[in-house]
N, C-alpha and C positions, 0 to 999 in steps of 0.2 A: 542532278540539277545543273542546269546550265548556267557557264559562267562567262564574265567578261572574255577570258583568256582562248575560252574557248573559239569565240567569234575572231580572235586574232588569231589563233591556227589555219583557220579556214581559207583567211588571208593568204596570210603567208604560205601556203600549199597549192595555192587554187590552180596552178599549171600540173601538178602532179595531181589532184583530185579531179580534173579534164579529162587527162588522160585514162586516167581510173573508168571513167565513163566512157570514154571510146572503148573499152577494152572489153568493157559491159556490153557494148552494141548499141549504144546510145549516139546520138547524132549534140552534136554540138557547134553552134554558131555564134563569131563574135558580134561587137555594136559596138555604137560610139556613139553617148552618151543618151539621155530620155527621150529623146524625140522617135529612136525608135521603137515600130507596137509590139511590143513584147507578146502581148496575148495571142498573136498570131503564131507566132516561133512555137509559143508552146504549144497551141493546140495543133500544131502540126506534129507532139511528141518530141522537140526539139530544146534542149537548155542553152538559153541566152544567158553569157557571159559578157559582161562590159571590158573591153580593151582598156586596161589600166597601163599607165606609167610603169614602167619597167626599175629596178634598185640603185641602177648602176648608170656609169656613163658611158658605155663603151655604146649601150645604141643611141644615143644622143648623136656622138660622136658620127656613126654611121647612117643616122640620120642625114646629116648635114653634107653628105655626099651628093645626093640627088635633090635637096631642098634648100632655099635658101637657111642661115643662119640666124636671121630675124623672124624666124618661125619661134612659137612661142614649144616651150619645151617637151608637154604634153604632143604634140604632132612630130616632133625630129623623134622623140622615146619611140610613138605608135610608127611610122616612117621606117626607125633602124629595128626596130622587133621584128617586122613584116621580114625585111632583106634579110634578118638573121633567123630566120622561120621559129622564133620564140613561140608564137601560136600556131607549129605546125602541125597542133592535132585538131587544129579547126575544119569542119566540114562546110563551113562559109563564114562570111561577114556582110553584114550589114552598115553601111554608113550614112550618114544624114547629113541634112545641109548644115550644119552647125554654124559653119563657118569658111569663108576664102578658102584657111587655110588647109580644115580638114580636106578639102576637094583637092587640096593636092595632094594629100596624102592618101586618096584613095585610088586618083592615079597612080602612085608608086605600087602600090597591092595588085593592081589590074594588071600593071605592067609584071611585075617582079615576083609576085608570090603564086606559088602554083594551088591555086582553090579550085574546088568543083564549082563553087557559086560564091558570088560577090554582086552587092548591088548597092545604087544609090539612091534614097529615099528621100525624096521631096516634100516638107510641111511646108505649108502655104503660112503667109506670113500675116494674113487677113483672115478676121472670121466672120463670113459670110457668107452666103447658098451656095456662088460660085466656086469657093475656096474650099466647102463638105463637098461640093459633087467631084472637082478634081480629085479632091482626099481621097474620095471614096473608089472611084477610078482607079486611082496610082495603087491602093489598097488589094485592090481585088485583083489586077495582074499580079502583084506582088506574090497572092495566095496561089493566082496559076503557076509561077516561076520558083515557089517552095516548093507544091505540088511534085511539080515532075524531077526537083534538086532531089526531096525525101525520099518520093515513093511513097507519099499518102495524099489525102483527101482532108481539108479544112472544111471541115462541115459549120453550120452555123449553131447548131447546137454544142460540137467541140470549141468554139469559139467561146460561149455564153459559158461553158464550164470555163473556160483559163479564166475571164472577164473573169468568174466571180472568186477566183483563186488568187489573183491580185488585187484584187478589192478588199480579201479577209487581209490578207499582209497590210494596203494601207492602211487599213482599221486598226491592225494589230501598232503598226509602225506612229500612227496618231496616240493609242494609248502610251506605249513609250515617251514620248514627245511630251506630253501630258505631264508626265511626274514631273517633268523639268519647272514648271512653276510652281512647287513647293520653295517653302523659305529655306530648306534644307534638301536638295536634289538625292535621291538614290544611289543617283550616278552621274559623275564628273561629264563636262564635256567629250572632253578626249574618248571616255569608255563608252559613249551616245556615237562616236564618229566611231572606232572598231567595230560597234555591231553593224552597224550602216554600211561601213566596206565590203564585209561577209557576204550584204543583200546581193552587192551586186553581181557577183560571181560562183554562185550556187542557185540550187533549184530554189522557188521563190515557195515552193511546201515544205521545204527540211527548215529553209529560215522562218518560216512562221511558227513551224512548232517549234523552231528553239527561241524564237520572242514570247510565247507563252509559257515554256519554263522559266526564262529570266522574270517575267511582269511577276509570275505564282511567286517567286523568289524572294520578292521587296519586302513583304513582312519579317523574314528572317534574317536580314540585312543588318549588320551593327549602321546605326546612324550617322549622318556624316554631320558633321555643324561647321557649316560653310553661312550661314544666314548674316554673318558681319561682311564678308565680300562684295565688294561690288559686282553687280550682274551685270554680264555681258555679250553681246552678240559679234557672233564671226560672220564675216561674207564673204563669200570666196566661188571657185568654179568648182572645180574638179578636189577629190579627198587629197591628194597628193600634193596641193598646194598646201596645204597647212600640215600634213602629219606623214609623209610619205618617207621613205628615207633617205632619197635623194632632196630633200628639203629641211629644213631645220621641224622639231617637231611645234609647228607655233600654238595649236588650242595647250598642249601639256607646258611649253614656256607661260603664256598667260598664267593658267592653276596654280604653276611654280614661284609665280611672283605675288601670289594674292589676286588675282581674280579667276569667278567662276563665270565659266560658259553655260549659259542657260537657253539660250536659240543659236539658231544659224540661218543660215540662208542660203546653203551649200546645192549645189545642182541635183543631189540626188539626195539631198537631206528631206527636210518638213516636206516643203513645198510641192518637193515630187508627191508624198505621200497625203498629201491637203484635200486632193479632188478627187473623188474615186470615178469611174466609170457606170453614167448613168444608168437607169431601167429601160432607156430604150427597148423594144421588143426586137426592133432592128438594130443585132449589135453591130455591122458596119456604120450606121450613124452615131450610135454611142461613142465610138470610138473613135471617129471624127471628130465628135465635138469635145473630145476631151482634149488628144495629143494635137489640134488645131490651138485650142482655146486657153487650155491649162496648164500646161509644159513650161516650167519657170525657167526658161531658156533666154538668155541676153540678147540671145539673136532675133526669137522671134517675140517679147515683150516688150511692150511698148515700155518707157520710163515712167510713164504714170500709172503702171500697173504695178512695175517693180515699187517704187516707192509707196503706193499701197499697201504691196505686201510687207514689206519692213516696217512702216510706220504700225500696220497691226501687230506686227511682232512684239516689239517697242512695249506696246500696252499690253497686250496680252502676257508675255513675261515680265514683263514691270523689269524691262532694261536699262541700264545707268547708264551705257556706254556701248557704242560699235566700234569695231577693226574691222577694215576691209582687206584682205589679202587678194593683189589682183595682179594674176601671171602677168610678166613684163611679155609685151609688142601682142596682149590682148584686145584684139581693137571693141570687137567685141562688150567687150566690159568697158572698157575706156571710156568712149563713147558716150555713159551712160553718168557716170562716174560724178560729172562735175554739178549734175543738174542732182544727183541723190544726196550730195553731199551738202550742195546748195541750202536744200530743202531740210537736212537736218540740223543744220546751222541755223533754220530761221525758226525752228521750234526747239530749239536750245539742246539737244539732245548730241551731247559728246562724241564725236568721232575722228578715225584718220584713217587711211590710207597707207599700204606699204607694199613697195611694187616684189612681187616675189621671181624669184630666178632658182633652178634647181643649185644644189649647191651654196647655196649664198652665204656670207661669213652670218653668224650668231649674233657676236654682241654687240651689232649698231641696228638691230634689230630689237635685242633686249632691253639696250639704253631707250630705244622707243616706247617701248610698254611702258616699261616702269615708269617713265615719267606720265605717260596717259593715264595711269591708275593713281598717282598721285594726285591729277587735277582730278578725277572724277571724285576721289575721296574729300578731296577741298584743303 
């Protein structure tokens, strides 16, 4: 039976379980973060791994050799990992426009790390004809430039197979999400974000069947009675700002102090897993319309989409209260920031703000909960 702990092994190994598959004869490629199409990678036979945050400081530090130091932390970590060939059993990477700063950091990889393949992936920031037919454009080179990286062929039917192999995970990934509006959750926030990490650094078939052991599992679960806490919602970019080790752990500081995390709004939490990838017959438009249109990315949503999607959260888990956890010289996020908060202030719904940095001292962090869970309690 599959357990929490397990999903945190997974973690915690994912550069030795890499490796274990190159060893296999398996092809492995990094990313950085949802905007790239995964379904491609795979039906090219290939496991995408998402480039996480590193434990330590020392690639921060090396980082900050070739990038400025108001890079936000996640880019100096991905930055000094590259120069320290951390992922040097990657057979490529992929980068997206996420952001300014990620594009500098995918110069540093071009320049500095010796890959067979590396590329950068452009989502249009508009959804409309003009914006699918580039997509679909930039897409299909894309498939000829894997094409001759692998040594295979992207058929359109190996395509519609990964589509619907990532489709059963979000499905599986929504029913998880699910139990979280119970008056008494299965599983704590924190343990909702450990399986979530796992996803992204393993094959997306081993994680589905271990989400359908964990989901069979809930019946035989001693119960938890959390139903007096206040419910709460995190929002944040990346897993690493809230639980990483290079940061304080803040969804498990919340739990710790009396409240439960029941949403989030995390970059590769719900949201990712909200929209599956249509029936299209033509899955290059399917998939256009989804990583153009769907992709809860700060860079490319509008603020009146973001705030849609949290005000449904809101209701749908019958939320007491938000934290936002938003990386410091995030512009990104920032940006967005004043108008989300704005709007949750004019519909009384309790929130703040707390600018996160790796390393950052604990308890004027924790003096901040504790007192926000006092006013929501009244």
């Amino acid at each position: 039976m599959t357990q929490i702990a397990d999903f945190e092994k997974i973690y915690e190994n994912r550069h030795s379980l890499a490796r274990g598959w190159k060893k296999e004869g398996k092809k492995v490629y990094g990313y950085v973060y949802s905007l790239a199409p995964e379904e491609m990678l795979h039906a090219a036979g290939i496991i995408p791994v998402q480039l996480t945050e590193n434990e330590d400081g020392e690639s921060l530090r090396k980082g900050k050799v070739d990038i400025p130091e108001f890079f936000c932390s996640y880019s100096l970590s991905c930055a000094g990992q590259g120069m320290e060939e951390v992922y040097g059993y990657l057979d490529g990477v992929v980068f997206t426009d996420a952001c300014p700063q990620l594009r500098t950091v995918f110069e540093i990889w071009d320049m500095k790390c010796n890959l067979d393949f590396i590329r950068y992936f452009i989502v249009p920031n508009e959804n409309n004809e003009d914006s699918r037919k580039f997509y679909i454009a930039q897409m299909k080179d894309f498939k000829g430039r894997i094409e001759k990286a692998a040594g295979v062929q992207i058929t359109d039917e190996a395509l519609k197979k990964s589509i619907a192999v990532y489709n059963e995970h979000r499905r599986l990934v929504r029913e998880l999400y699910a139990t979280r509006k119970a008056e008494n959750p299965p599983f704590s926030g924190s343990e909702i974000v450990e399986v979530m990490k796992a996803a992204i650094v393993m094959p997306r078939e081993e994680h589905s069947e271990m989400l359908k052991s964990l989901l069979a599992s809930i019946p035989s679960l001693e119960p938890r009675k959390v139903s007096d806490r206040p419910r709460l919602m995190v929002w944040t970019h990346i897993f690493e700002e809230t639980c990483g080790q290079m940061y304080p752990n803040f969804t498990k500081m919340i739990e710790e102090m009396g409240g439960e995390v029941v949403a989030d709004e995390l970059h590769r939490g719900s949201r990712y897993s909200d929209v599956m990838v249509g029936d299209n017959p033509d899955p290059w438009e399917a998939l256009a319309e989804r990583y153009i249109a769907h992709v809860p990315h700060s860079w490319k949503m509008s603020d009146k989409d973001r705030i849609k999607n949290i005000l449904e959260s809101v209701e749908e888990y019958r939320v007491d209260g938000i934290v936002f956890f938003i990386p410091k010289y995030c512009q990104t996020d920032w940006f967005q920031q004043y108008l989300i908060e704005k709007t949750c202030k004019e519909r009384n719904i309790p929130c703040m703000s707390i600018e996160t940095l790796a390393a950052m001292p604990q308890a004027p962090v924790r003096t901040r909960i504790e007192a926000f869970l006092e006013m929501i309690e009244g």
